[in-house]
C-alpha positions in Angstrom: -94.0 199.8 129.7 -93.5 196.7 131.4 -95.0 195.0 128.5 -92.4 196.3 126.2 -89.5 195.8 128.7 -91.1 192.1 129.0 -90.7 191.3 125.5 -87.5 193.0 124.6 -86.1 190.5 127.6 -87.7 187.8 125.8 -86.6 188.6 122.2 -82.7 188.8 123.4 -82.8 185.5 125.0 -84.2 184.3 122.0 -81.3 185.6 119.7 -79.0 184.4 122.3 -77.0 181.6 120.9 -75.6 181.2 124.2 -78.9 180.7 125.8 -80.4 178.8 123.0 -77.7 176.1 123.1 -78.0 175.7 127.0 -81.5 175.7 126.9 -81.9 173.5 124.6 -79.9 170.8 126.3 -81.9 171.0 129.6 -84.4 168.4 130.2 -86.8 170.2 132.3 -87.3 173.2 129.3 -88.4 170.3 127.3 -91.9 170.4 128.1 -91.9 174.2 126.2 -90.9 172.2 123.2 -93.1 169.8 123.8 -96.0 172.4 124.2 -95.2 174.7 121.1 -93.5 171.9 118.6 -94.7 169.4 116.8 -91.6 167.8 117.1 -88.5 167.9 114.7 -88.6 166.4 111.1 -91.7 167.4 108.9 -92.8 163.8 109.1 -93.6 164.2 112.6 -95.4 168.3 112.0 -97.1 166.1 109.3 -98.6 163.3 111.9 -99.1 166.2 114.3 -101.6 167.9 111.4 -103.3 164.6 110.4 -104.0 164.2 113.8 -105.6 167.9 114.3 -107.5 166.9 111.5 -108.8 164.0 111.7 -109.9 164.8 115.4 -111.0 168.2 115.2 -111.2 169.2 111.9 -108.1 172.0 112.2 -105.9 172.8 109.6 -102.3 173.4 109.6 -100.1 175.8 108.5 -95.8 174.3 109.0 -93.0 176.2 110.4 -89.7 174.8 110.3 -87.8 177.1 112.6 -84.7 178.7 112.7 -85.0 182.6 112.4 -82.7 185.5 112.1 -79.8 183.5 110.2 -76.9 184.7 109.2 -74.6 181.6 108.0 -74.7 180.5 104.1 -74.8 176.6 105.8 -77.9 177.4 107.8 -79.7 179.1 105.5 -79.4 176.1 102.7 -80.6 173.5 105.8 -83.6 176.0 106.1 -84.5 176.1 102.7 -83.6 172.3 102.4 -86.0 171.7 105.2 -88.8 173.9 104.1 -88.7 172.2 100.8 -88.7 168.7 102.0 -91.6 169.8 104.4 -93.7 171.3 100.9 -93.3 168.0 99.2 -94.3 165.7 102.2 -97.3 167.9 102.5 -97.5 167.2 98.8 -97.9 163.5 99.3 -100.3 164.0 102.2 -103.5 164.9 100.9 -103.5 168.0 103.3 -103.1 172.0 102.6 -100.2 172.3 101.5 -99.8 175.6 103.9 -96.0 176.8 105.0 -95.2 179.5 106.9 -91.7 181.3 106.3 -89.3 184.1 107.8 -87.5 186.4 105.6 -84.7 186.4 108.0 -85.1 182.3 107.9 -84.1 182.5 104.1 -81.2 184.7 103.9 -82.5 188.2 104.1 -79.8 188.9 106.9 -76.7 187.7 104.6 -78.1 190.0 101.5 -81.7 190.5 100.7 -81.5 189.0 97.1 -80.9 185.7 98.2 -83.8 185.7 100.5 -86.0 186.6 97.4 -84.4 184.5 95.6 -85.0 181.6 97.7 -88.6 182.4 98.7 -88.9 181.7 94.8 -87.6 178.4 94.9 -89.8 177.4 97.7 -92.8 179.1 95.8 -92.1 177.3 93.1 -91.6 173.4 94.4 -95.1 174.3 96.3 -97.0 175.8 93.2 -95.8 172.5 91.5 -96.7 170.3 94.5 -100.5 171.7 94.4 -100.8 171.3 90.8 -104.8 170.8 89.6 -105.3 170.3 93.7 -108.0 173.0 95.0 -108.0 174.1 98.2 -106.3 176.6 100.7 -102.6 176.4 99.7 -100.0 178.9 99.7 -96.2 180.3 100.9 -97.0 182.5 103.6 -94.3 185.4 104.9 -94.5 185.9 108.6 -93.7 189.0 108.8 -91.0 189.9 111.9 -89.4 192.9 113.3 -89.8 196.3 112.0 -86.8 196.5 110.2 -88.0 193.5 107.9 -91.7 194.7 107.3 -91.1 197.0 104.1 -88.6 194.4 102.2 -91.8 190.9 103.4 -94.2 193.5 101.9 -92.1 193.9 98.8 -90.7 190.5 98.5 -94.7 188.9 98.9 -95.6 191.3 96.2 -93.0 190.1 93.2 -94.0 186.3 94.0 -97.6 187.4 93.7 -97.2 189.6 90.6 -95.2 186.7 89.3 -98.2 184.2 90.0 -97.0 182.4 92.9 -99.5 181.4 95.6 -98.5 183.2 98.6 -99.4 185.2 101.3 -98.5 187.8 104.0 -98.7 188.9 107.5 -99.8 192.1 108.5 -98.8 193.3 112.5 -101.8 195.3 114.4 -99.4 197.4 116.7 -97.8 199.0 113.4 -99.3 202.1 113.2 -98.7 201.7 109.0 -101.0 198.3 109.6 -103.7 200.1 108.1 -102.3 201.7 104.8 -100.8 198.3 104.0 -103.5 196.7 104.8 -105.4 198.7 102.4 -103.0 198.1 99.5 -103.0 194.6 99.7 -106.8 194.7 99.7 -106.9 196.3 96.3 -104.3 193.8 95.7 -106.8 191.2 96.4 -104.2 189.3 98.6 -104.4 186.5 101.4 -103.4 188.3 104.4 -102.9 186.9 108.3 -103.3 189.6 110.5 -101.5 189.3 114.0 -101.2 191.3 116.6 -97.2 191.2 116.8 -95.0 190.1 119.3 -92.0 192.4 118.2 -91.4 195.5 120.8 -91.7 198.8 118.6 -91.5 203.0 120.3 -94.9 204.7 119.9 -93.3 206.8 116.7 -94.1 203.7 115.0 -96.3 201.2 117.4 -99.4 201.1 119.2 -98.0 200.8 122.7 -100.8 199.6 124.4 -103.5 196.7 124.9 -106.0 199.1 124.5 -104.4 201.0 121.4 -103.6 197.8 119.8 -107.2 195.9 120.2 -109.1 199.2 118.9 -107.1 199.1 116.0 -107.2 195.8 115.6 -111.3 196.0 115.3 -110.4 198.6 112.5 -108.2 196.5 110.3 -111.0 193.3 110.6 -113.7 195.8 109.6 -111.2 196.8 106.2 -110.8 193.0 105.8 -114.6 192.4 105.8 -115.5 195.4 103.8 -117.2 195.6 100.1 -114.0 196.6 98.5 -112.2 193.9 99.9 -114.8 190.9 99.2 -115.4 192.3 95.5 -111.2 192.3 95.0 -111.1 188.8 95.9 -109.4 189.2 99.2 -108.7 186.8 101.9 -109.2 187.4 105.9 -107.0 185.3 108.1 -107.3 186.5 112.2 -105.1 184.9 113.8 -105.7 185.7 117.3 -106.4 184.0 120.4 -108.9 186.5 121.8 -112.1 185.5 121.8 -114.1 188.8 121.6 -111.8 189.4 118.6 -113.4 186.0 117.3 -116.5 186.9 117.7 -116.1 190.7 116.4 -114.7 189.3 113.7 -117.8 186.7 112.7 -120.3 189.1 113.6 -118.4 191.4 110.8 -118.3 188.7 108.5 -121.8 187.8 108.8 -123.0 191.8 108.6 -120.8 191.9 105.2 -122.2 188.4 103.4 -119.5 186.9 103.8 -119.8 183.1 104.9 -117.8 180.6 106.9 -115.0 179.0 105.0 -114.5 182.1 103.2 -112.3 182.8 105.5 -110.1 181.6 108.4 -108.9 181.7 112.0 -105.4 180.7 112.9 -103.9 180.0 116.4 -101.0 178.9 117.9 -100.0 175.0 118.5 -100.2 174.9 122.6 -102.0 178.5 123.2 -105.8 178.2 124.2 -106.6 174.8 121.9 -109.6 174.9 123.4 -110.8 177.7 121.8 -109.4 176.8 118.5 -111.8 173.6 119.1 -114.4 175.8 120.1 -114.4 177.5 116.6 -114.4 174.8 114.7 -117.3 172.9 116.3 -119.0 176.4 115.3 -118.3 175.7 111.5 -115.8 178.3 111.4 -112.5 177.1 109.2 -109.4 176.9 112.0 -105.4 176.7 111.0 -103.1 176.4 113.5 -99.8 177.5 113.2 -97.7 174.1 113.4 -93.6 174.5 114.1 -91.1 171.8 114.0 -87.2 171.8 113.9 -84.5 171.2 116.3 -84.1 174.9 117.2 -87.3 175.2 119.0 -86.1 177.9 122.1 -85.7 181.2 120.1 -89.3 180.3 118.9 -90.7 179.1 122.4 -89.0 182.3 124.0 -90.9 184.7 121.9 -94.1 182.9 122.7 -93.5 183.1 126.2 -92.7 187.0 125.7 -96.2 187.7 124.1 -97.5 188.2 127.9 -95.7 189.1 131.2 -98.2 186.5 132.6 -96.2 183.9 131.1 -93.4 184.3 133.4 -94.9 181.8 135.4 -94.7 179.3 132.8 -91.3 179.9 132.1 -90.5 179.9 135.8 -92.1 176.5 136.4 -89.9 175.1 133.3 -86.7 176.4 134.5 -87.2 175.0 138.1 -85.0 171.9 138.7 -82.9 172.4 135.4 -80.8 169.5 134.2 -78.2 169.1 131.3 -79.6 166.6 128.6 -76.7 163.9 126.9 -75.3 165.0 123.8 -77.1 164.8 120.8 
């Protein structure tokens, strides 16, 4: 309960444009941003990446942010952004791996130009990877209940139409598992999270407990038979480490190797572990967001656990106005 209450606080400060302007104009906040963002032009996510890289052997996965848009303007700087950040990765030499919202896109102003956007980013990155191999693809975070049937559907035209994407499945959905199963015989790429959206128990596992025992389930599907003779694709993303290590020990029980699948983590949560893992051979993304609008996406990451409080306490302490822009 206090969980819930906890992040439903979190998640209306973070659609708060109030709150996001004033926070984002104080100078002691600015060491969230600097904690969760890379920074905020796709050059600088892309130096942030190289440098994870090179040092640790980590791979990236880009965010620009700016969710739950609802302005024509703002949308077309999203999709601007996102595209600009697909080509640069183009010219890197690294995976050219983006991560996008639904909501980011236009799916708030009228669902059609969200799809039809998602296909015009699809289709600058299937370009961009052209005889590359590798990991590459679009992948659809997937976001608040009210979005998770229309990701599913939209992921599932751009696949059936040949674009390289992927999706994110939630492991407090209660429907988690059926979907799950679908896209297995789909032979999809699929991130499973544990979401950070609050959700009533008609739809949601409401607790820790709930939540990692299903969990366990959904990696056990991901590393079954069915879904390594479909061609399917296991991303965890997690930070728990007995979920780690369920999750190899699966892997290893099923055949399946490391590198033929993935762990992905947050930029600024527990980057020792992701080091951990990949000094273990294990293939490690982390999820990498830049943008000016970095508080509606550092809000929800301090809303994931009450403990955080603290963190957010100790930012807000001393709070100063930064100059204009």
């Amino acid at each position: 309960m206090v969980r819930r209450l906890w992040q439903t606080a979190m998640i209306g400060l973070a659609r708060s444009p109030r709150v996001t302007s004033f926070m984002q104009r104080t100078r002691s906040t600015s060491t969230l941003a600097r904690r969760f963002v890379a920074g905020k032009t796709p050059s600088e996510a892309i130096d942030r990446a190289l440098h994870l890289l090179q040092k640790d052997g980590i791979r990236s996965s880009l965010f620009y942010m700016g969710e739950y848009v609802d302005r024509p303007d703002l949308v077309r700087e999203n999709v601007e952004a996102i595209t600009e950040a697909v080509r640069a990765l183009g010219r890197s030499g690294l995976d050219i791996h983006v991560s996008i919202d639904p909501t980011q896109i236009g799916h708030q102003i009228k669902p059609e130009l969200a799809q039809e956007n998602a296909r015009r980013i699809a289709a600058v990155l299937q370009d961009q990877i052209g005889d590359r191999t590798g990991v590459h693809c679009l992948m659809l975070d997937m976001e608040d209940t009210s979005v998770t049937a229309p990701t599913i559907a939209l992921h599932n035209a751009l696949q059936d139409d040949g674009y390289p994407v992927a999706l994110t499945l939630q492991a407090y959905l209660r429907r988690t598992m059926a979907d799950l199963t679908a896209q297995i015989a789909r032979g999809s790429r699929v991130r499973l999270v544990k979401g950070a959206f609050a959700a009533g128990p008609d739809v949601a596992f409401t607790s820790r407990a709930e939540i990692k025992r299903n969990s366990r389930a959904l990696i056990d599907l991901m590393f079954s038979s069915a879904a390594r003779d479909s061609g399917f694709y296991p991303i965890i993303a997690t930070h728990d480490t007995r979920l780690h290590d369920y999750a190899i020990e699966r892997a290893r029980q099923s055949g399946w190797a490391a590198g033929e699948y993935e762990f992905e983590m947050l930029l600024g949560v527990r980057g020792d572990v992701a080091q951990a893992l990949a000094r273990r051979g294990e293939r490690v993304r982390l999820y990498v967001p830049f943008g000016r609008d970095w508080w509606p996406y550092a809000v929800r990451r301090i809303g994931e656990n009450p403990a955080n409080a603290v963190l957010l306490a100790r930012s807000l302490l001393g709070t100063r106005r930064l100059p204009p822009a």
